[in-house]
N, C-alpha and C positions, 0 to 999 in steps of 0.2 A: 413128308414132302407135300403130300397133298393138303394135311391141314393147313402149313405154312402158308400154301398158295392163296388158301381160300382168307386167312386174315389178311393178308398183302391186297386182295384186292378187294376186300370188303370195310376194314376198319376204318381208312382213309374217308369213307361217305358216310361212316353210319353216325356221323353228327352232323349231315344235309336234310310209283303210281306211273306214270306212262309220262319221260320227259321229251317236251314237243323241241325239235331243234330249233325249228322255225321263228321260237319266239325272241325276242328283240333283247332276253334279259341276259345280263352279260354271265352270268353262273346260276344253274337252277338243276337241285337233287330232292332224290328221297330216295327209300329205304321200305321194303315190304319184310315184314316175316309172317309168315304162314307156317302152320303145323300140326300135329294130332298127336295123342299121348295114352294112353293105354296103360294101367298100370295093374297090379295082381297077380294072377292064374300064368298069363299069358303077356309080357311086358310089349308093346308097342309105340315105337316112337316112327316118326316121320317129319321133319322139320326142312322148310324150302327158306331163304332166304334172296332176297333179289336187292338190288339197287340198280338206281339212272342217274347218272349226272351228264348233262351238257354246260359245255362252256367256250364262249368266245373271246379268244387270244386277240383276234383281228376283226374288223367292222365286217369283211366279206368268208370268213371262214369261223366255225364251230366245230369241234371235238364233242364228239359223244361215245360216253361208256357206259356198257349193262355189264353187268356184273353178277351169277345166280349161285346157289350153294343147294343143293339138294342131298338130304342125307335121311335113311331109313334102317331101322333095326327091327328086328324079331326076336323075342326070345332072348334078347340080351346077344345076338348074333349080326353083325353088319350086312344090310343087304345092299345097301345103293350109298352112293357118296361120289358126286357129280360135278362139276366145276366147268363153269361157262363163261369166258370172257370177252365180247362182244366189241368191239372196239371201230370208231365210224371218223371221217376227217372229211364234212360239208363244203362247198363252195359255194355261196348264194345260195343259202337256204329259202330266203325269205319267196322267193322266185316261183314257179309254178313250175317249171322242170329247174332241175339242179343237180350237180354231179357228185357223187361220192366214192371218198377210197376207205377200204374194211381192212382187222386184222383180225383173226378171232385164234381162240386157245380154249380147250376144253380135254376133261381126262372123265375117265367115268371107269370105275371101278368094277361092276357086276359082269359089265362087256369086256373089260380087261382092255383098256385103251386106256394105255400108257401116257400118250399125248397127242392131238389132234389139232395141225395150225391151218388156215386161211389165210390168204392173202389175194387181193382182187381190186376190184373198181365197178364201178355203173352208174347210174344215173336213180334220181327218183319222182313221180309225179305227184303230184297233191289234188286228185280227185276234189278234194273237199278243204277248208279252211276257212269254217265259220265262226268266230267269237270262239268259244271253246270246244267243239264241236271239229273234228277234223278224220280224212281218210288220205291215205298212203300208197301208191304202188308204186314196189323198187324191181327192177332188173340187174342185174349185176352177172359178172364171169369170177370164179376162183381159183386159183390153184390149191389142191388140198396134198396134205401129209398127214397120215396115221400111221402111230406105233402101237402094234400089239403086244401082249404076253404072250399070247397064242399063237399058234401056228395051222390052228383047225375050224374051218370056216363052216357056217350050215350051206355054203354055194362050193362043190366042190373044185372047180378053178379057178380060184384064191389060195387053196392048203396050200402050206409051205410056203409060205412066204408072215414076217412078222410087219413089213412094212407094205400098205398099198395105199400110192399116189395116184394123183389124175386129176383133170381138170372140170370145172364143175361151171352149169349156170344156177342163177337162182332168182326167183321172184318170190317178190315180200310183201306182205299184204298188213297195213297195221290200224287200228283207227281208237278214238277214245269220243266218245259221246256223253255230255252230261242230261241226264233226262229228269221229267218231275220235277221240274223249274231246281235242278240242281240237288236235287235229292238223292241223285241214283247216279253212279257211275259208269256204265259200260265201257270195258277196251279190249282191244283182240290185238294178237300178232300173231300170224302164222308166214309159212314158207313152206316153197316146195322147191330140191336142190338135186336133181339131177345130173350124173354123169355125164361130160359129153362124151365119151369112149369108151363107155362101160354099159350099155344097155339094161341090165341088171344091179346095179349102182346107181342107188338113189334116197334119199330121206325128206323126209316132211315133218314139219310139227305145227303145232293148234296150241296158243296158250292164252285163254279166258277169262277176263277177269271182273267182279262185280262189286262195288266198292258202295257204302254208305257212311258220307260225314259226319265227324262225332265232334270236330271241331276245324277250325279252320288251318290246325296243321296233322289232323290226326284221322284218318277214316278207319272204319271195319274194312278187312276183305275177304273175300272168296275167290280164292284161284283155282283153274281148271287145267294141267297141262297135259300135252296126248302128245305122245312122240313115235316116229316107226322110223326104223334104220333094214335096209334090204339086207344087209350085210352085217353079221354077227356071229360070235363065237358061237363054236359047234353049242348045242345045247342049250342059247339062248332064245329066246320069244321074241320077235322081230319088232313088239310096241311095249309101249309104256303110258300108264296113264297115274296122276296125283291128282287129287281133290283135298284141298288143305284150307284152314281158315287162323286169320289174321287180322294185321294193324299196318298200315304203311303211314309212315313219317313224310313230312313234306319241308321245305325247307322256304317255300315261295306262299 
């Protein structure tokens, strides 16, 4: 089930790095994979995959989807296998505030979350929006739904139960910088998604990235991601971090 997901939402882009909605072009993707590989004594894989594509249907609205695939083995043993889908419907982007509705879907394997959807609205500021140079801050409200396998939480009132709902805000912080007259890529996304009824419910993540052009549709990369979730299966560690190295594909 879960592989299927992950080609359904990734094949469709992987013939299209950080896609800006705001820009003027009426379809514009690419495609990251990152990874590590380990072989001998001790076999180690860890492989990240991402895609962005935005696109405009209409002159005052754009669609945008991210799309990520994170997968780690040991030992010839499964430890992570994640699936993130990210999903955005702009109004006047181009605008210095402009409002947006979100859908998201994600399952992640280690934590035993079955299925996890979003659904919400807010608005976003653009700080910044110089030639290719730009910075991001979103607000928004969610409703969330999570399905466990579990029924044993490390917060003990949560146990027994395999689904917990509630609603969420969240601010988003994102930016992409070209530095060294275009030599050097810098971009960041993070977020921090707090409960609003849950005091103790809450998640954050940091995802890093440093990119160096190898040609005009093809850069190196280094991704950085760090994730912590409050609320996790008995017996899980509340963060997560990947340092993985790659090629993102561009399409523009």
């Amino acid at each position: 089930m879960k592989k299927a997901l992950f080609f359904i939402l990734l094949f469709p882009l992987s013939i299209l790095a950080q896609v800006n909605e705001s820009d003027s072009v009426k379809l514009k993707a690419d495609l990251s994979l990152t990874g590590v590989f380990q072989g001998g004594n001790v076999q180690t894989v860890i492989f990240r995959a991402k895609s962005e594509a935005s696109y405009r249907p209409w002159k005052k609205w754009v669609v945008k989807t991210i799309n990520s695939y994170v997968y780690q083995e040991f030992g010839r043993v499964k430890a992570d296998e994640d699936i993130l889908s990210l999903n955005f419907l702009y109004f006047n982007p181009e605008r210095k505030i402009y409002h947006l509705m979100l859908a998201f879907i994600s399952t992640n394997f280690r934590r035993e979350i079955d299925l996890r959807s979003l659904l919400g609205a807010g608005f976003t500021y653009q700080v910044l929006s110089k030639g290719d140079n730009r910075l991001k801050v979103s607000l928004s409200s969610e409703y969330e739904q999570t399905d466990f396998n579990s029924t044993r939480f490390n917060r003990d009132e949560f146990d027994g139960n395999t689904e917990i709902n509630t609603f969420r805000g969240t601010i988003w912080i994102n930016g992409k910088y070209h530095l060294l007259n275009k030599k050097l890529i810098l971009s960041h996304e993070s977020y921090f998604q707090p409960s609003l009824e849950q005091s103790n419910n809450y998640r954050w993540q940091a995802d890093l990235g440093l990119e160096l052009p190898i040609s005009k549709r093809l850069n190196f990369k280094i991704n950085y991601l760090h994730t912590f979730d409050s609320i996790v299966v008995e017996g899980q560690v509340e963060e997560d971090r990947f340092l993985t190295f790659g090629f993102t594909l561009k399409s523009y």
